[in-house]
C-alpha positions in Angstrom: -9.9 19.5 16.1 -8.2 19.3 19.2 -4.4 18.9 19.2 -1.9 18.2 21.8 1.4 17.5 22.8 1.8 14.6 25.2 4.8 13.1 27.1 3.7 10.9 29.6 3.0 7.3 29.6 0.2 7.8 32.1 -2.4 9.7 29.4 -5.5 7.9 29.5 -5.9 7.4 25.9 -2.5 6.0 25.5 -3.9 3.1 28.4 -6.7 2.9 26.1 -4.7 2.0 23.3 -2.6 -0.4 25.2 -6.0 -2.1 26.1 -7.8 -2.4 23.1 -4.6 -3.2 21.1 -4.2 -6.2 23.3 -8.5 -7.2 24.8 -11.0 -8.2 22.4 -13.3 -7.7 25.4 -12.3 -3.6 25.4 -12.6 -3.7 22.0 -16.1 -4.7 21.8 -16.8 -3.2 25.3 -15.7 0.4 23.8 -17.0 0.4 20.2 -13.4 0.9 18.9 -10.5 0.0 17.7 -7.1 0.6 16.3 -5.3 0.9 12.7 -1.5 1.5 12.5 0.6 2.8 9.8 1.2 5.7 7.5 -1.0 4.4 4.5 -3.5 3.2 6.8 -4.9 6.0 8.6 -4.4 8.2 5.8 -6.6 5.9 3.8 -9.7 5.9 6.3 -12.6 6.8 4.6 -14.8 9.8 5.8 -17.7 8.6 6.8 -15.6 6.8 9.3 -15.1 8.3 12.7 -12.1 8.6 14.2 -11.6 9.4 17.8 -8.5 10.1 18.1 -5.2 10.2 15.8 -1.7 9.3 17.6 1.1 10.6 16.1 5.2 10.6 16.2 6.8 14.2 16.6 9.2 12.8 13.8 6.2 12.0 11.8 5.7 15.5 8.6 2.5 17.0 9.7 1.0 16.5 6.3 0.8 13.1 7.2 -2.1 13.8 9.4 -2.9 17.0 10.3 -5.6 17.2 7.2 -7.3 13.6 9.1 -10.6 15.0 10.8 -10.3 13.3 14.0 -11.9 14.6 16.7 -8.2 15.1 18.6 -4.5 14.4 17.8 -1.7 13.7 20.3 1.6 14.3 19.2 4.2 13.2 21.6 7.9 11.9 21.9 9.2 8.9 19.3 10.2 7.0 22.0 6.8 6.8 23.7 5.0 6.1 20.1 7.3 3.0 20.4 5.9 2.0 23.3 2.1 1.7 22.1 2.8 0.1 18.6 3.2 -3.6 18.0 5.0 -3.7 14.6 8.6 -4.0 14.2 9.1 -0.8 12.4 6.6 1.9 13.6 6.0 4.1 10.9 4.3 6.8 13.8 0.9 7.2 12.9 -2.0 5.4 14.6 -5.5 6.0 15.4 -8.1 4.8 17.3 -11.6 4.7 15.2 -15.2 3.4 15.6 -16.2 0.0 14.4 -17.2 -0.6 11.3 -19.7 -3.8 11.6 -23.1 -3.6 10.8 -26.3 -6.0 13.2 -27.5 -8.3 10.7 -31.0 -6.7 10.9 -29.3 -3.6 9.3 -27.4 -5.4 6.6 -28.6 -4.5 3.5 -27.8 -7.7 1.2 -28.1 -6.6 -2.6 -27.9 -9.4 -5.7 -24.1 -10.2 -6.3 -21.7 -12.4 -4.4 -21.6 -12.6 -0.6 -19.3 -14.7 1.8 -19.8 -16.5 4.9 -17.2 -17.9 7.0 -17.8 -20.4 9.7 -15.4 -20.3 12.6 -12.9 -19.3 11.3 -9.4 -18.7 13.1 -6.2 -17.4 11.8 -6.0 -13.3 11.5 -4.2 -13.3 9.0 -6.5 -15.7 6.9 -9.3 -13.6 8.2 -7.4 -10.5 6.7 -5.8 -11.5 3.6 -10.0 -12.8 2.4 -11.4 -9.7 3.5 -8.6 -7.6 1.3 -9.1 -10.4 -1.8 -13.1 -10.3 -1.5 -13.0 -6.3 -1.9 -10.6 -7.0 -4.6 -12.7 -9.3 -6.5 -16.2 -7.3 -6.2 -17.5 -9.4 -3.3 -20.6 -7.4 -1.7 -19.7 -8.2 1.9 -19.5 -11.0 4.3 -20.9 -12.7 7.2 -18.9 -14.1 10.3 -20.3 -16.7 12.6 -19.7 -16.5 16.7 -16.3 -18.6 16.4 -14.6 -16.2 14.1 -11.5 -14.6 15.5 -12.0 -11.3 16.4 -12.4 -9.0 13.0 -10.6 -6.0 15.1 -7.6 -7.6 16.3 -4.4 -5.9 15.5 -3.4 -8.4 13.1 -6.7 -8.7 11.1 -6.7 -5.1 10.6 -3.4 -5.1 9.3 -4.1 -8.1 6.8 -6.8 -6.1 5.2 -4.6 -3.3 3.9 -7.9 -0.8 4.4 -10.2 -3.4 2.9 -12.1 -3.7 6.3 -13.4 0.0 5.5 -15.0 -1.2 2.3 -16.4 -4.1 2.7 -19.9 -4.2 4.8 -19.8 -7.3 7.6 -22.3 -8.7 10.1 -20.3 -10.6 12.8 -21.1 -12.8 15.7 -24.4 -14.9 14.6 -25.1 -18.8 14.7 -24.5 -20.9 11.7 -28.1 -21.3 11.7 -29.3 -18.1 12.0 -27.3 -17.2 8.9 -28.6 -19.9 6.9 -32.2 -18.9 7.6 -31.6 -15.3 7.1 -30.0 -16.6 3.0 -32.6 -18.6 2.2 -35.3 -15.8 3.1 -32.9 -13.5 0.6 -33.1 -16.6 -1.9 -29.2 -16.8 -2.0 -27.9 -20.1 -3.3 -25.0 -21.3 -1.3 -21.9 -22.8 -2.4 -20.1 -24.4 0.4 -16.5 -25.4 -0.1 -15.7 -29.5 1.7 -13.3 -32.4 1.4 -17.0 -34.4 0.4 -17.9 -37.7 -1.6 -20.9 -35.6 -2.9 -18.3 -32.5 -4.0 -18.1 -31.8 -7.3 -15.3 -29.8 -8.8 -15.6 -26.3 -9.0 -14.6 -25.7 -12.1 -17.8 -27.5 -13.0 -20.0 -25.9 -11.2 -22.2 -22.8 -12.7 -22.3 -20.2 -10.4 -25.6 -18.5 -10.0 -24.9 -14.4 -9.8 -27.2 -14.5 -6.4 -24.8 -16.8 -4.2 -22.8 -16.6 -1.2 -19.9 -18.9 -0.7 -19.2 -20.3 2.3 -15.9 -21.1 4.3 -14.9 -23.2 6.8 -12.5 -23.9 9.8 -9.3 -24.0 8.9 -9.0 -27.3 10.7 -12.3 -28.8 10.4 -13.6 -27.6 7.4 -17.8 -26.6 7.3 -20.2 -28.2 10.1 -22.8 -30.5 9.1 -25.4 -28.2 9.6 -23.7 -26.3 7.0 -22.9 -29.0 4.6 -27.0 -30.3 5.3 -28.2 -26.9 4.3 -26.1 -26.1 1.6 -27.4 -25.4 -2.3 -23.8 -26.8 -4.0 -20.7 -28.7 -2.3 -17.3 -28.2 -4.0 -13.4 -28.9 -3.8 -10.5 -27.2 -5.7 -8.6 -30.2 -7.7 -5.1 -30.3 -6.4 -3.2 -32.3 -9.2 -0.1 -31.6 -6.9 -1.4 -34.2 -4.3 -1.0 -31.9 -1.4 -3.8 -32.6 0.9 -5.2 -29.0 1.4 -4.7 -25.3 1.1 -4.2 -22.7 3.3 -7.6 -21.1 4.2 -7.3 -17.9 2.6 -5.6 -19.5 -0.6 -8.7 -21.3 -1.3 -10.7 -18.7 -0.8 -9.2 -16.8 -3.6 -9.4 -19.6 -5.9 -13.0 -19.7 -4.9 -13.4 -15.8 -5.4 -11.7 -15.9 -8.6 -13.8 -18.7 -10.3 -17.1 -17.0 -9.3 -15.3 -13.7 -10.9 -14.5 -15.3 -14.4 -17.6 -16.6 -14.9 -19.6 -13.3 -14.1 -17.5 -10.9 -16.0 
């Protein structure tokens, strides 16, 4: 491990942090990314690389001085302040390989899966990645109209989740459809549809993968023509939806009662 003491705005790896905090393009044009905070890094797993490990001089070395990054840069509180983006830096980031898998590589067991069709908001994106690893999901799929998995925000939503939960990104609607039925998944799909039924009526099958939709516009028609089961959350309340990622759970939790 390589360690040193850095004071000027001008490193190279302190640009690249600026960059891929801020470029989804540098992101995925590097291979990398970046997770802030104390608990965070700390909670990286091995068999994750990390390239480099940013640190506070405030920060107690056995914060991070046991991480087995390939270098750390300790430098100045005031410069630390410079690269973060959260209101309270806590002084520890680190810049680490991406964790996504090609979907030829994915290796889909029996057991619950997700897909989510375009959607947008981080932090929905976040908080179902951090409630599917909670609730035993096996991993999930993310079509081409996803936000970004790696933005700054997303990684923060998961709490760490991210590291544990195995995710093909960037595919068509279609091609993921195909790629289910070949697996002989049966697919739940989750729409504001005449032909819905409600979920708590539905029987799910331990092989499934449910799917999500825009926050907006809900699942395409492709989706909804292709899908095994169509179902809505009943919302006695009369409100006329719920927040993505709050459905979601209600969703994950259902298919969790009724396999345990």
């Amino acid at each position: 491990m390589n360690k040193k003491y850095i004071t000027s705005a001008q490193n190279a790896t302190l640009k690249l942090v600026k960059e891929l905090l801020k470029k989804k393009a540098a992101r995925k044009k590097q291979g990398l990314f970046v997770v802030e905070g104390i608990r965070a890094v700390k909670e990286i797993p091995e068999h994750i690389q990390i390239q480099t490990v940013l640190v506070s001089e405030k920060v107690d070395k056995e914060h991070y001085e046991t991480i087995p990054a390939e270098e750390i840069l300790v430098m100045p509180e005031s410069l630390f302040e410079t690269l973060s983006e959260t209101t309270s830096p806590q002084g520890l980031m680190a810049i680490v390989q991406k964790v996504d898998v090609p979907l030829a590589e994915f290796q889909m067991e029996e057991g619950p899966y997700l897909l989510l069709e375009n959607l947008q908001d981080p932090g929905n994106l976040g908080t179902i990645i951090r409630t599917a690893h909670a609730f035993d999901f096996k991993g999930i799929l993310m079509t081409k109209g996803c936000v970004d998995l790696y933005s700054p925000k997303v990684v923060r939503s998961t709490m760490s989740s991210l590291f544990y939960m195995p995710i093909v990104m960037d595919e068509e609607i279609g091609t993921y459809m195909e790629y289910l039925k070949e697996k002989g998944k049966t697919i739940y799909t989750t729409a504001l549809s005449e032909k819905a039924q409600w979920i708590h009526d539905i029987k799910f099958d331990s092989n499934m993968v449910l799917v999500i939709g825009n926050e907006g516009n809900g699942v395409s028609d492709y989706c909804l023509a292709n899908t095994d089961y169509t179902m809505m959350i009943p919302m006695p309340g009369g409100a006329e939806s719920l927040n993505a990622s709050v459905a979601t759970a209600v969703c994950m939790y259902e298919v969790l009662r009724q396999q345990k």
